[in-house]
Biopython code that builds the backbone (N, CA, C, O; Angstrom):
import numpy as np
from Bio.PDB.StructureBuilder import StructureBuilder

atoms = [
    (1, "UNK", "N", (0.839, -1.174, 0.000)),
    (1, "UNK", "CA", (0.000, 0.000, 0.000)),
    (1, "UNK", "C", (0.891, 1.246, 0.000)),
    (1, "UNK", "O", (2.004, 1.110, 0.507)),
    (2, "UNK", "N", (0.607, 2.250, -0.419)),
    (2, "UNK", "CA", (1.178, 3.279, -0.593)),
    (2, "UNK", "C", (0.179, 4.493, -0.410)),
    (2, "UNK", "O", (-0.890, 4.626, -1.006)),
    (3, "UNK", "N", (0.759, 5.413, 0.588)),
    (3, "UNK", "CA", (-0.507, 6.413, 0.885)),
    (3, "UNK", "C", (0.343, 7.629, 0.868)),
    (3, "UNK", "O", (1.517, 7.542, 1.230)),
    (4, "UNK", "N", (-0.234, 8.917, 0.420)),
    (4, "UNK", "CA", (-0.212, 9.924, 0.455)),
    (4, "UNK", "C", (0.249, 10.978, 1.962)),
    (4, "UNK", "O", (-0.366, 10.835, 3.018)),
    (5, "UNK", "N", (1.281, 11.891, 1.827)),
    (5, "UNK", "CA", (1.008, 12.633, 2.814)),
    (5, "UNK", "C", (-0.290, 13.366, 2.905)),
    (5, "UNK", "O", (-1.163, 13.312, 2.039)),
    (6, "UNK", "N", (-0.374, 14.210, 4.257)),
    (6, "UNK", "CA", (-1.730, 14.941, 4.052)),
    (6, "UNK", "C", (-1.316, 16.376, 4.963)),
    (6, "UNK", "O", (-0.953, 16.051, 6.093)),
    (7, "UNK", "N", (-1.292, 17.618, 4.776)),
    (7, "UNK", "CA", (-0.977, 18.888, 4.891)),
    (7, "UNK", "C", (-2.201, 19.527, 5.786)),
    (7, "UNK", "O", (-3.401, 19.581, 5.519)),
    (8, "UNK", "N", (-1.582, 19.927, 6.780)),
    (8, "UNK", "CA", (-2.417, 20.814, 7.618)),
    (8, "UNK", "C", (-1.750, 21.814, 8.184)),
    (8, "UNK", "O", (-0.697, 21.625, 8.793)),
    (9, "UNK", "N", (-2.339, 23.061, 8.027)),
    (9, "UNK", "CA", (-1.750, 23.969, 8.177)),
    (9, "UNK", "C", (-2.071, 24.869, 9.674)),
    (9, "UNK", "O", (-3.170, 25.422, 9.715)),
    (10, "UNK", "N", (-1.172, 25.023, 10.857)),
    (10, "UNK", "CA", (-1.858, 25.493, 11.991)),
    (10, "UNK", "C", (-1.200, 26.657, 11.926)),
    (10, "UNK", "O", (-0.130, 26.732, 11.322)),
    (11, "UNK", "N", (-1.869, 27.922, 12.662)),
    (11, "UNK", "CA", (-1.435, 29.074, 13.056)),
    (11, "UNK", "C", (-1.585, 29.342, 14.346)),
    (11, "UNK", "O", (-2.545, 29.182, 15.099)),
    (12, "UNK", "N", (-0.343, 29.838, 14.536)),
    (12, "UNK", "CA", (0.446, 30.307, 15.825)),
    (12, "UNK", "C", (0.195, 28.924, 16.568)),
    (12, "UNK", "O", (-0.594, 28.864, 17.511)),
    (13, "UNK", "N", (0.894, 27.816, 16.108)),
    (13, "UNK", "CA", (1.058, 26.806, 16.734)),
    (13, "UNK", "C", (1.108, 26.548, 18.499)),
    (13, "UNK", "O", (2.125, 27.069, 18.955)),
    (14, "UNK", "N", (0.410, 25.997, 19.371)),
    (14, "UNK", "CA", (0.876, 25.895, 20.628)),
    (14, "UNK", "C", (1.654, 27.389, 21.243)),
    (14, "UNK", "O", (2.719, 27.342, 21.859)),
    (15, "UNK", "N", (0.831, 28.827, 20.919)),
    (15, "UNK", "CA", (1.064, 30.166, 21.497)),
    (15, "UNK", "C", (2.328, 30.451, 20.099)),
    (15, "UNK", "O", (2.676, 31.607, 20.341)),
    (16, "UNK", "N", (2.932, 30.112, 19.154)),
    (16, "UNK", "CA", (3.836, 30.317, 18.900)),
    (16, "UNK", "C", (3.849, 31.581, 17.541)),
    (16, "UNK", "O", (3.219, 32.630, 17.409)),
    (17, "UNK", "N", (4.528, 31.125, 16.968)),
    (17, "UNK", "CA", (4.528, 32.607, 15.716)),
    (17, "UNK", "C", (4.562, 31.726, 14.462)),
    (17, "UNK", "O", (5.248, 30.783, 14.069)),
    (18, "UNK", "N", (3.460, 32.487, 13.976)),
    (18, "UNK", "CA", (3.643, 32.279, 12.151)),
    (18, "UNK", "C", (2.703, 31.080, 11.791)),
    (18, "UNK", "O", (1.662, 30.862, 12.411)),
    (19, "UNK", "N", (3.194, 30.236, 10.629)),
    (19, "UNK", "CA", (2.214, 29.134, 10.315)),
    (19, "UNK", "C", (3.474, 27.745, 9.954)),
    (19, "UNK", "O", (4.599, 27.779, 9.455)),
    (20, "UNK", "N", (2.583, 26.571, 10.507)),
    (20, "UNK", "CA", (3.196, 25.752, 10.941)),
    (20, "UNK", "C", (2.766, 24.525, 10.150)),
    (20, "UNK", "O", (1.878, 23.837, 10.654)),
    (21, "UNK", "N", (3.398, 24.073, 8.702)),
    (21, "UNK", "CA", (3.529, 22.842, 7.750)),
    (21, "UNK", "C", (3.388, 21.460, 8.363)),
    (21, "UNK", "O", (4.461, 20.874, 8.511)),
    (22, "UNK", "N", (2.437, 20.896, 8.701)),
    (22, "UNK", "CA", (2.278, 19.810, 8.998)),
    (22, "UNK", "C", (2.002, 18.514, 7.942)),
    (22, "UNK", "O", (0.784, 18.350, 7.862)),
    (23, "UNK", "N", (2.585, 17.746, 7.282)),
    (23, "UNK", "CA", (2.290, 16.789, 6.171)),
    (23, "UNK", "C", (2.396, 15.070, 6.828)),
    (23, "UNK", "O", (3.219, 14.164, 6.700)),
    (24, "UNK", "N", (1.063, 15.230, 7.586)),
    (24, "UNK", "CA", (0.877, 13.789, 8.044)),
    (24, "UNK", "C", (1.260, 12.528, 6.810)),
    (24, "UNK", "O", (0.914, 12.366, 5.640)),
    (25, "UNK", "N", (2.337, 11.618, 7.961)),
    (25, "UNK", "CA", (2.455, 10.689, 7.592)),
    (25, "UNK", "C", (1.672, 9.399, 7.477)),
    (25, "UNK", "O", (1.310, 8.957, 6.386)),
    (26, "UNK", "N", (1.408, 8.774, 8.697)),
    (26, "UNK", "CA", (0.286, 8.097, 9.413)),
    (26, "UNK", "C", (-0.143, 8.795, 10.452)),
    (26, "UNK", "O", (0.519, 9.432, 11.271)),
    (27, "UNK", "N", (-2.139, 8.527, 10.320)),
    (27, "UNK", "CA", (-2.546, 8.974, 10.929)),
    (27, "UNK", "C", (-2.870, 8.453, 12.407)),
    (27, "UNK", "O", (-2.726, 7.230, 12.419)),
    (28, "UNK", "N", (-3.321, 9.027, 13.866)),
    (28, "UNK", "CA", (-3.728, 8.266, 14.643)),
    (28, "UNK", "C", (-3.695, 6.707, 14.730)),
    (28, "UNK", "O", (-2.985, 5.845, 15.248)),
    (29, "UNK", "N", (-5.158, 6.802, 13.734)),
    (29, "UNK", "CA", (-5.501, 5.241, 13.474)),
    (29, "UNK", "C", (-4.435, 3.998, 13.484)),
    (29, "UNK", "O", (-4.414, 2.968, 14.158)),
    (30, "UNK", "N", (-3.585, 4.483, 12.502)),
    (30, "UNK", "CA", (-3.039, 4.094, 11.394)),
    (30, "UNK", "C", (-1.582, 3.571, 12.673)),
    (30, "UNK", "O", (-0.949, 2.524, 12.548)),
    (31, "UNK", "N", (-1.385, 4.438, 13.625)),
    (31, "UNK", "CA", (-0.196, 4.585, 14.607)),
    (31, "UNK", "C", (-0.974, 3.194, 15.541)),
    (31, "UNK", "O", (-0.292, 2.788, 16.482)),
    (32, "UNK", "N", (-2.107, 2.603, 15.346)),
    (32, "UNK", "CA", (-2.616, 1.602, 16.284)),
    (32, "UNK", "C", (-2.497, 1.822, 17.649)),
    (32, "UNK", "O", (-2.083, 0.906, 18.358)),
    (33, "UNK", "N", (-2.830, 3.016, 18.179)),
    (33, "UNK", "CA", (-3.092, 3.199, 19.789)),
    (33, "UNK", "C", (-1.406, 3.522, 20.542)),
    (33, "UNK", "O", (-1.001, 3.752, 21.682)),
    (34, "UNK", "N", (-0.856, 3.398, 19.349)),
    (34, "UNK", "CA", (1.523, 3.357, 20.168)),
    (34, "UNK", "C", (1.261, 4.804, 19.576)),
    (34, "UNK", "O", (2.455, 5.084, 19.685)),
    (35, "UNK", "N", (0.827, 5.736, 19.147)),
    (35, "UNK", "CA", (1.149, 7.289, 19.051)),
    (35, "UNK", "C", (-0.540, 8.085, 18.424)),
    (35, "UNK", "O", (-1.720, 7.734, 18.421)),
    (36, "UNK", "N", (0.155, 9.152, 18.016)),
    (36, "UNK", "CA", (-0.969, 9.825, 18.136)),
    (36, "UNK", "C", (-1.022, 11.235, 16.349)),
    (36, "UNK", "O", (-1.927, 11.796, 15.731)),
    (37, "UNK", "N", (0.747, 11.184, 16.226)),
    (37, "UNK", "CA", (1.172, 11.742, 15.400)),
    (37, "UNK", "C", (2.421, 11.573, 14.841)),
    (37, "UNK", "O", (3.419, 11.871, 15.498)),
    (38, "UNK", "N", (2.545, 10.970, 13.283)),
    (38, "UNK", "CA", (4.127, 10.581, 12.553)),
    (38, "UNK", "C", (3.741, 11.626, 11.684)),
    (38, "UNK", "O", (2.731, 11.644, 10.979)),
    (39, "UNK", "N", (5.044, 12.922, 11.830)),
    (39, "UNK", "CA", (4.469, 13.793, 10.600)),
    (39, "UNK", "C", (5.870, 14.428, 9.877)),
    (39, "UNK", "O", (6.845, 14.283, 10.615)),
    (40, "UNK", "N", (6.102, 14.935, 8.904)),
    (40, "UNK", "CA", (7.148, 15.926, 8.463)),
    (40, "UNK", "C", (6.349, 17.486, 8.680)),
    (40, "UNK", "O", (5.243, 17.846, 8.277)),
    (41, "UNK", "N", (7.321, 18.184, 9.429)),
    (41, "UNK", "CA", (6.679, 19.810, 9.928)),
    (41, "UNK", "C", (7.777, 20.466, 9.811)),
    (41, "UNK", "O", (8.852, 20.267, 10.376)),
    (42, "UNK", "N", (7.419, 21.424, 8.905)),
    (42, "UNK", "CA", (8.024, 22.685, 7.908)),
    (42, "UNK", "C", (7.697, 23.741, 8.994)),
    (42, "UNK", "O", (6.594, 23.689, 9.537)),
    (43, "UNK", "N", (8.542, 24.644, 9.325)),
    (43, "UNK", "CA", (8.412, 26.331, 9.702)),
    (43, "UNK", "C", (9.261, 26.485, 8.771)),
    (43, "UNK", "O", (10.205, 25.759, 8.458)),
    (44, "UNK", "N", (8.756, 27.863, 8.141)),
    (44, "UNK", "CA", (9.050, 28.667, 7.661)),
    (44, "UNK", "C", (9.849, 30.123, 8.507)),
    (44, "UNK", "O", (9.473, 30.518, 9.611)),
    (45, "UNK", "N", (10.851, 30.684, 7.807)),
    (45, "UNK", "CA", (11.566, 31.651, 8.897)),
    (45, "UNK", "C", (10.732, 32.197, 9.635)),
    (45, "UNK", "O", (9.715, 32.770, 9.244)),
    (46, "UNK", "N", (11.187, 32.031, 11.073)),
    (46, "UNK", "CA", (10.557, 33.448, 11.847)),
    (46, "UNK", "C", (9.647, 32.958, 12.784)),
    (46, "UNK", "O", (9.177, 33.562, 13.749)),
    (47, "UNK", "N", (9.317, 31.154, 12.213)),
    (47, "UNK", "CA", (7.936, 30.509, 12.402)),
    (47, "UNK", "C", (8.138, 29.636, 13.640)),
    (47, "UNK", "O", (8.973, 28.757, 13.427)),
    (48, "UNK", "N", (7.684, 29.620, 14.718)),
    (48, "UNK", "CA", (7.768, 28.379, 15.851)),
    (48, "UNK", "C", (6.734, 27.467, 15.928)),
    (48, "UNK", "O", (5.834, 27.301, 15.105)),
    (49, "UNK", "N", (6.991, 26.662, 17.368)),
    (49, "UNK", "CA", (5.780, 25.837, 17.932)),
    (49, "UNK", "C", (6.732, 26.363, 19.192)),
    (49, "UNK", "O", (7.943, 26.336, 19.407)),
    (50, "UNK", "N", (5.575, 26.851, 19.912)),
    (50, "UNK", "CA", (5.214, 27.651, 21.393)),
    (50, "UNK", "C", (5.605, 26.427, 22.354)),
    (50, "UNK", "O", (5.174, 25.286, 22.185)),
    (51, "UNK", "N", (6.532, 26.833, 23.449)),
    (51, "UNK", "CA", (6.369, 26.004, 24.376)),
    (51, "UNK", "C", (5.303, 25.497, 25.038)),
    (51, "UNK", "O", (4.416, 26.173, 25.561)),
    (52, "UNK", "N", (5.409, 23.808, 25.015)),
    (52, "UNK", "CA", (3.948, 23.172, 25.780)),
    (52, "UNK", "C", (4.673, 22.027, 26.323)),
    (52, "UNK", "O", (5.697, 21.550, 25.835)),
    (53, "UNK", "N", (4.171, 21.691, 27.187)),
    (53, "UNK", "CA", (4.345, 19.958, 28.239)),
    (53, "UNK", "C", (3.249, 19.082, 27.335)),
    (53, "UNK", "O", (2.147, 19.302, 26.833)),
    (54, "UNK", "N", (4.391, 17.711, 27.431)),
    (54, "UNK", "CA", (3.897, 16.620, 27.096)),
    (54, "UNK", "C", (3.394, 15.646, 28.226)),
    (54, "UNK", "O", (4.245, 15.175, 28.980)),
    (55, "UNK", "N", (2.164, 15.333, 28.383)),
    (55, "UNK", "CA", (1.516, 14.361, 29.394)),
    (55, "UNK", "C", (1.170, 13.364, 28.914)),
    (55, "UNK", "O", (0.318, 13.255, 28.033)),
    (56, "UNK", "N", (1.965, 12.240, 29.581)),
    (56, "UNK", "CA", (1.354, 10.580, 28.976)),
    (56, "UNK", "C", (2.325, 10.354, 27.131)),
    (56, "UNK", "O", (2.342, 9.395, 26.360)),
    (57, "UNK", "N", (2.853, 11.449, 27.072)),
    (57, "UNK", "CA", (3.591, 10.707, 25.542)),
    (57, "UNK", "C", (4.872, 11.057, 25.415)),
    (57, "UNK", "O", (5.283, 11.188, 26.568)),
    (58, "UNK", "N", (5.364, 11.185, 24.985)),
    (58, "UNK", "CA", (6.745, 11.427, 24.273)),
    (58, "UNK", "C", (6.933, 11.979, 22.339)),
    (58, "UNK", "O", (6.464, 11.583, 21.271)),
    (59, "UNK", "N", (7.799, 12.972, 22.742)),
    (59, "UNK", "CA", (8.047, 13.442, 21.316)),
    (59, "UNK", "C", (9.303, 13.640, 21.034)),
    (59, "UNK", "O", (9.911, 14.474, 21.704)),
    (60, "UNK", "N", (10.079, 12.818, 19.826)),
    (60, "UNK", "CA", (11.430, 13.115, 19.170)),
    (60, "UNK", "C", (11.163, 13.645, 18.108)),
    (60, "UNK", "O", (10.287, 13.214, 17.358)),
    (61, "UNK", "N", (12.071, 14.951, 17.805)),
    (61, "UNK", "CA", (12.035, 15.968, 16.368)),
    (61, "UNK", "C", (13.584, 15.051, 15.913)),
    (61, "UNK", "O", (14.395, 14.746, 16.788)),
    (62, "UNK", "N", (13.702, 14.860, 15.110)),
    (62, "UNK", "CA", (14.628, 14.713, 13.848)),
    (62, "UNK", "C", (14.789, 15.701, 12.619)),
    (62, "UNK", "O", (14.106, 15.784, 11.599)),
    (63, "UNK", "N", (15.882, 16.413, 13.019)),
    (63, "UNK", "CA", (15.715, 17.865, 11.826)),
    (63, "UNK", "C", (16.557, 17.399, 10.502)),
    (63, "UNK", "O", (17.776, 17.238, 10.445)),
    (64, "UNK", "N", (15.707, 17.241, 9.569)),
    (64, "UNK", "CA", (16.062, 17.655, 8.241)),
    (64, "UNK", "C", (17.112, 18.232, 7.286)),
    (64, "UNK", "O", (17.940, 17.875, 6.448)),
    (65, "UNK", "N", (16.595, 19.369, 7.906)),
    (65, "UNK", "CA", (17.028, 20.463, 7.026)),
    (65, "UNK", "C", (17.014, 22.179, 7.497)),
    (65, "UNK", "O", (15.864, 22.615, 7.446)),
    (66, "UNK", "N", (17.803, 22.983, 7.836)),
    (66, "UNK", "CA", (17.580, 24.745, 7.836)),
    (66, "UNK", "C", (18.216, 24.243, 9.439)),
    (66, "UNK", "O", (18.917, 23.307, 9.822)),
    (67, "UNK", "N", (17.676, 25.192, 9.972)),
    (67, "UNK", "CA", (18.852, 25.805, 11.297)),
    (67, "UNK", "C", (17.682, 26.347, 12.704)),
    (67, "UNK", "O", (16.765, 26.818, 12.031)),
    (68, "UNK", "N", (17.363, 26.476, 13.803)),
    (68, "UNK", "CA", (16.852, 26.833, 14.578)),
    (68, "UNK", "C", (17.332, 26.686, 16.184)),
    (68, "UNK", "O", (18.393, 26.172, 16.539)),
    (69, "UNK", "N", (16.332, 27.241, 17.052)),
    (69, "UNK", "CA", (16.533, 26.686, 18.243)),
    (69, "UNK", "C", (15.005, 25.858, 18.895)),
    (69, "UNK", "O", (13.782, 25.968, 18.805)),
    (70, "UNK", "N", (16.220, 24.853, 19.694)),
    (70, "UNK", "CA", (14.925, 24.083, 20.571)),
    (70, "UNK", "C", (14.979, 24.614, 21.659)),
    (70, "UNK", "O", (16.038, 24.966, 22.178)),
    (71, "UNK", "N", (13.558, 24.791, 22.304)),
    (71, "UNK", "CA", (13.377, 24.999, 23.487)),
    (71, "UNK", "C", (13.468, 24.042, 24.253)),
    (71, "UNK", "O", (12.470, 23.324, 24.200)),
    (72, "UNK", "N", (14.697, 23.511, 25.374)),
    (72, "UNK", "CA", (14.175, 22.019, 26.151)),
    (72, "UNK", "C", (13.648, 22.613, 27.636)),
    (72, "UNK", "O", (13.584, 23.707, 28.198)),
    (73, "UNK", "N", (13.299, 21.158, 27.929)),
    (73, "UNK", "CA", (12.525, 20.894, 29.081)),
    (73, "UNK", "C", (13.002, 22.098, 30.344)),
    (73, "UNK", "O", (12.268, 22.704, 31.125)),
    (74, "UNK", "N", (14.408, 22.156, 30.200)),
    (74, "UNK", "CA", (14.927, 23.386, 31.292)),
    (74, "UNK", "C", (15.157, 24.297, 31.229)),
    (74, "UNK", "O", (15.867, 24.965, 31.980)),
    (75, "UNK", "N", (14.425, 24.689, 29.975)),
    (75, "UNK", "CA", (14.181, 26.235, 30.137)),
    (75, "UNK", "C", (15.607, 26.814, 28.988)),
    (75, "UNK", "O", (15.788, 27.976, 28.623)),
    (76, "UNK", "N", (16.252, 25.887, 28.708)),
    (76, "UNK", "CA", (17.290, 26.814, 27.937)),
    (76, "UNK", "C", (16.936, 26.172, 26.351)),
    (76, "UNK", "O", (16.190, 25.216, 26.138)),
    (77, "UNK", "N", (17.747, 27.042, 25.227)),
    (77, "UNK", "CA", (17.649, 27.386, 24.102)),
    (77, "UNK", "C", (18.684, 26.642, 23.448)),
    (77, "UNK", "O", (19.763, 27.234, 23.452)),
    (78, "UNK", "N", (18.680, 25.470, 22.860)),
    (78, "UNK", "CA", (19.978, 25.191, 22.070)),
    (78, "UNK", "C", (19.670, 25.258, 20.481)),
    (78, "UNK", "O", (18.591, 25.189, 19.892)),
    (79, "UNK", "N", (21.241, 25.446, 19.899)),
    (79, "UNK", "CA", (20.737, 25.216, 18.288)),
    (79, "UNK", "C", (20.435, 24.084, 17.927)),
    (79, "UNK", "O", (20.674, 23.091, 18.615)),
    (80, "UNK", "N", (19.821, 24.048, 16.710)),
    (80, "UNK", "CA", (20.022, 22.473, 16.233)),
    (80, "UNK", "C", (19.826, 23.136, 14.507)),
    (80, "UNK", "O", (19.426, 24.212, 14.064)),
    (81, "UNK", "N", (20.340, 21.862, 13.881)),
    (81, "UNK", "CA", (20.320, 22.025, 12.517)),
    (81, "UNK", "C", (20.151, 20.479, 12.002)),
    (81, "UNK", "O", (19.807, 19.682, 12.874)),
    (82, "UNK", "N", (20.349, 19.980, 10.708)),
    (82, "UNK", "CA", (19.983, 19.039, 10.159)),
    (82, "UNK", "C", (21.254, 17.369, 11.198)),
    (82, "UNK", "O", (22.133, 17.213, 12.046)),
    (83, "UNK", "N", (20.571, 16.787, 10.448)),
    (83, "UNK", "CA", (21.010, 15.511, 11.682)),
    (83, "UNK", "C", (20.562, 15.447, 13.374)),
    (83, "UNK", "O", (20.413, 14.402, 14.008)),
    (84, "UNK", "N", (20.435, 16.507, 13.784)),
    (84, "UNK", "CA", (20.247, 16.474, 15.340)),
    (84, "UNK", "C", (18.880, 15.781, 15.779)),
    (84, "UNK", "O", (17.908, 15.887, 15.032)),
    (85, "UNK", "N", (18.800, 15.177, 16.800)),
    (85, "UNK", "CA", (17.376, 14.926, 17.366)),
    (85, "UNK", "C", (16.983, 15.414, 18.394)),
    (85, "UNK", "O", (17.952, 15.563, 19.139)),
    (86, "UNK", "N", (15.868, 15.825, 18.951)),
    (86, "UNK", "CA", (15.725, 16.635, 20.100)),
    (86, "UNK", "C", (14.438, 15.251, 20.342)),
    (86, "UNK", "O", (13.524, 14.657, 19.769)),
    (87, "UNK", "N", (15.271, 15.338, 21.734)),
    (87, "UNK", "CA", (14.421, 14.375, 22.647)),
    (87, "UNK", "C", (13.202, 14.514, 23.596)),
    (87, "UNK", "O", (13.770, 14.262, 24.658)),
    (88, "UNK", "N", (12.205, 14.693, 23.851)),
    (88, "UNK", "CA", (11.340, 14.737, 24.991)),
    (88, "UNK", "C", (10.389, 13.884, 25.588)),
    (88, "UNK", "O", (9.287, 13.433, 25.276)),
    (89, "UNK", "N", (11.131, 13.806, 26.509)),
    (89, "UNK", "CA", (10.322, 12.372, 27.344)),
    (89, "UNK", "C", (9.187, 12.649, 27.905)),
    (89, "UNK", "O", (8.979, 13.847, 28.098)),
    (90, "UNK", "N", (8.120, 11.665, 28.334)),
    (90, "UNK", "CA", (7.091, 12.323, 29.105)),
    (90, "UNK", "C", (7.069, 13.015, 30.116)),
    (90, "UNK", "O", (7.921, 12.868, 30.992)),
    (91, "UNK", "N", (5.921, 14.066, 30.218)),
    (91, "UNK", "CA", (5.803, 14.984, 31.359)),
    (91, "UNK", "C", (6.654, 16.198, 31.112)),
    (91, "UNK", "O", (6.325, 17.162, 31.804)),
    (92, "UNK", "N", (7.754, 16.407, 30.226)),
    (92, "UNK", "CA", (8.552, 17.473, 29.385)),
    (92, "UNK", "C", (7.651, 18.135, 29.040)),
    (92, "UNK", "O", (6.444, 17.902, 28.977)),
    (93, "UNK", "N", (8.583, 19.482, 28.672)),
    (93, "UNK", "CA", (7.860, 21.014, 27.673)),
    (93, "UNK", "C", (9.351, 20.928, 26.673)),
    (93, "UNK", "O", (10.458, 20.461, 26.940)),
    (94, "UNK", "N", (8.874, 21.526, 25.564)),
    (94, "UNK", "CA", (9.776, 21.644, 24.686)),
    (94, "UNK", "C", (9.254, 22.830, 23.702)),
    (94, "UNK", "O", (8.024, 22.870, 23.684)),
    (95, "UNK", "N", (9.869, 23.790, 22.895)),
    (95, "UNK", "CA", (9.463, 24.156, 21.771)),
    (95, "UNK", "C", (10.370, 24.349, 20.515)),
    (95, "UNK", "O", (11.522, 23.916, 20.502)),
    (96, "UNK", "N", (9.865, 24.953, 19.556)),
    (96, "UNK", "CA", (11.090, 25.146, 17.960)),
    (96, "UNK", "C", (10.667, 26.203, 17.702)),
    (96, "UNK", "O", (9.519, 26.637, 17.796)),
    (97, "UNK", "N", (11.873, 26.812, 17.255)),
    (97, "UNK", "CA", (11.796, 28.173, 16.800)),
    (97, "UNK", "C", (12.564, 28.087, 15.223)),
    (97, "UNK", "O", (13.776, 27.913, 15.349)),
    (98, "UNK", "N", (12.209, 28.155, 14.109)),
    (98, "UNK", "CA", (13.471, 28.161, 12.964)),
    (98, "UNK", "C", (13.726, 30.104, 12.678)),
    (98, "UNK", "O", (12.968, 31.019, 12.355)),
    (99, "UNK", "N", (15.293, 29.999, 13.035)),
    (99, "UNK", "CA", (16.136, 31.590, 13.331)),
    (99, "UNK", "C", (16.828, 31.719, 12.434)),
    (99, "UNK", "O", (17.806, 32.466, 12.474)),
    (100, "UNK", "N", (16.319, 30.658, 10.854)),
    (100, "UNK", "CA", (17.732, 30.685, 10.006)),
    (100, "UNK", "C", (16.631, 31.471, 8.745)),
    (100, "UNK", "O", (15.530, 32.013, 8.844)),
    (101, "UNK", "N", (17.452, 31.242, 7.709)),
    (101, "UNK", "CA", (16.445, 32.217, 6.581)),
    (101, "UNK", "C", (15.994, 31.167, 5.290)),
    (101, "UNK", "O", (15.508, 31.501, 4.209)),
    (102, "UNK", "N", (16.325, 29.783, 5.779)),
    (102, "UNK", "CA", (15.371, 28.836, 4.898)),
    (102, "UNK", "C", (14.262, 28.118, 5.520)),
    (102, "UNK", "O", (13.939, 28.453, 6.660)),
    (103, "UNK", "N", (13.800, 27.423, 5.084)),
    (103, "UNK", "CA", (12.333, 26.559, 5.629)),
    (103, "UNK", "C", (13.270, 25.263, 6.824)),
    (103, "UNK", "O", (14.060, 24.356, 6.561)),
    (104, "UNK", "N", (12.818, 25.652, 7.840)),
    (104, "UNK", "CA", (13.423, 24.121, 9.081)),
    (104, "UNK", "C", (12.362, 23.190, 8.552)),
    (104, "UNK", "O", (11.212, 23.553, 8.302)),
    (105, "UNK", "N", (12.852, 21.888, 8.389)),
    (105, "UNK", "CA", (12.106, 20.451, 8.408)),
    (105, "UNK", "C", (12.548, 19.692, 9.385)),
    (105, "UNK", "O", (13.703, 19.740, 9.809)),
    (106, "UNK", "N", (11.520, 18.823, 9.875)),
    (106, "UNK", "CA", (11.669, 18.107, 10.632)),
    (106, "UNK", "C", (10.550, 16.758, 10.480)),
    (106, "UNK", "O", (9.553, 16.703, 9.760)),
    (107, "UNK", "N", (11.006, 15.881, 11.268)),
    (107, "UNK", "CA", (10.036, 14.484, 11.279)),
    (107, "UNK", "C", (9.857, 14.423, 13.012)),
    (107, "UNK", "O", (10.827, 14.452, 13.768)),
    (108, "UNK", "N", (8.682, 14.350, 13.393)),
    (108, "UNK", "CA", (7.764, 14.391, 14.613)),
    (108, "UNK", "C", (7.215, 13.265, 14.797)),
    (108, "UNK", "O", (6.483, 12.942, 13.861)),
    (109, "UNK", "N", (7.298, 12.253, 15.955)),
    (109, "UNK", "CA", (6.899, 11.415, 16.237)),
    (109, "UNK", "C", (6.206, 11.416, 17.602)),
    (109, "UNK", "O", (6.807, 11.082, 18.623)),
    (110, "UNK", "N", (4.993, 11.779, 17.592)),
    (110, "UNK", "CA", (4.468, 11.703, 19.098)),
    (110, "UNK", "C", (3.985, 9.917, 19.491)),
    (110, "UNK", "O", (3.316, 9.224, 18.724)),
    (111, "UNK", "N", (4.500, 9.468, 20.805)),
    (111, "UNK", "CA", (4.170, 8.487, 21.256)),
    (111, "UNK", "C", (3.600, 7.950, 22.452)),
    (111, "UNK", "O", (3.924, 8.194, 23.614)),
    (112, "UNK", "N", (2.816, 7.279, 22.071)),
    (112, "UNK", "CA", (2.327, 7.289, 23.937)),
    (112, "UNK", "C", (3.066, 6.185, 25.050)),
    (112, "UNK", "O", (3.645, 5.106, 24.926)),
    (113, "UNK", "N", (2.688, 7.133, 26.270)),
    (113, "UNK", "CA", (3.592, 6.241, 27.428)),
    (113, "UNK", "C", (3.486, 4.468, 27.214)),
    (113, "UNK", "O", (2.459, 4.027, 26.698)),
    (114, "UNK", "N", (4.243, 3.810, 27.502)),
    (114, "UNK", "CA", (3.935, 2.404, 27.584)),
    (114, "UNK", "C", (3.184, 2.343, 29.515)),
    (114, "UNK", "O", (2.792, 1.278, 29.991)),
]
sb = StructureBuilder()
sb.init_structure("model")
sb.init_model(0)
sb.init_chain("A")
sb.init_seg("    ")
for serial, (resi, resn, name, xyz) in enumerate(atoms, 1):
    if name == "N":
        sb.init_residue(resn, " ", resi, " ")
    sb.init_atom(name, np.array(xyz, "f"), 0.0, 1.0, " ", f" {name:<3s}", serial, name[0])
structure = sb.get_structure()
């Protein structure tokens, strides 16, 4: 089988700035009850996802492509650029900011607690 991404577009993501490229991979369903969201998510310069806490799941970003900062769990700001993964375990806050002047990609895997 072979399925299509699917594009949703949020603004001011989780309090954040700008508009936020979401191109679902598998959906919910499709994740069989182990996650909730497999997606590739585009910001565009300038563009974040707002710091928020994760309850009951876990989320790893895998960046792509372009340049930004993650917000982790303690409050500080690191860069990241393509290859890096940013980790967040349950009960974490995290956010992304892309600070560079091309489109940040990334692959998002939300999962739920075992």
């Amino acid at each position: 089988m072979v399925c299509r991404e699917e594009l949703t577009v949020k603004h001011e993501m989780r309090g954040g700035k700008g508009d936020v490229y979401i191109y679902h991979v598998l959906s919910a369903e499709e994740l069989m009850g182990h996650g909730t969201l497999y997606a590739r998510v585009v910001l565009p310069p300038g563009s974040s996802i707002g710091y928020h806490q994760h309850i009951g799941n876990t989320e790893p970003y895998y960046i792509l492509r372009g340049n930004g900062v993650f917000m982790d769990a303690d409050g500080s700001r690191i860069p990241v650029g393509p290859g890096d993964v940013c980790r967040i375990a349950c009960g974490e806050s995290h956010g992304m900011e892309n600070t560079g002047t091309e489109d940040m990609e990334f692959m998002a895997l939300v999962l739920n607690e075992a």
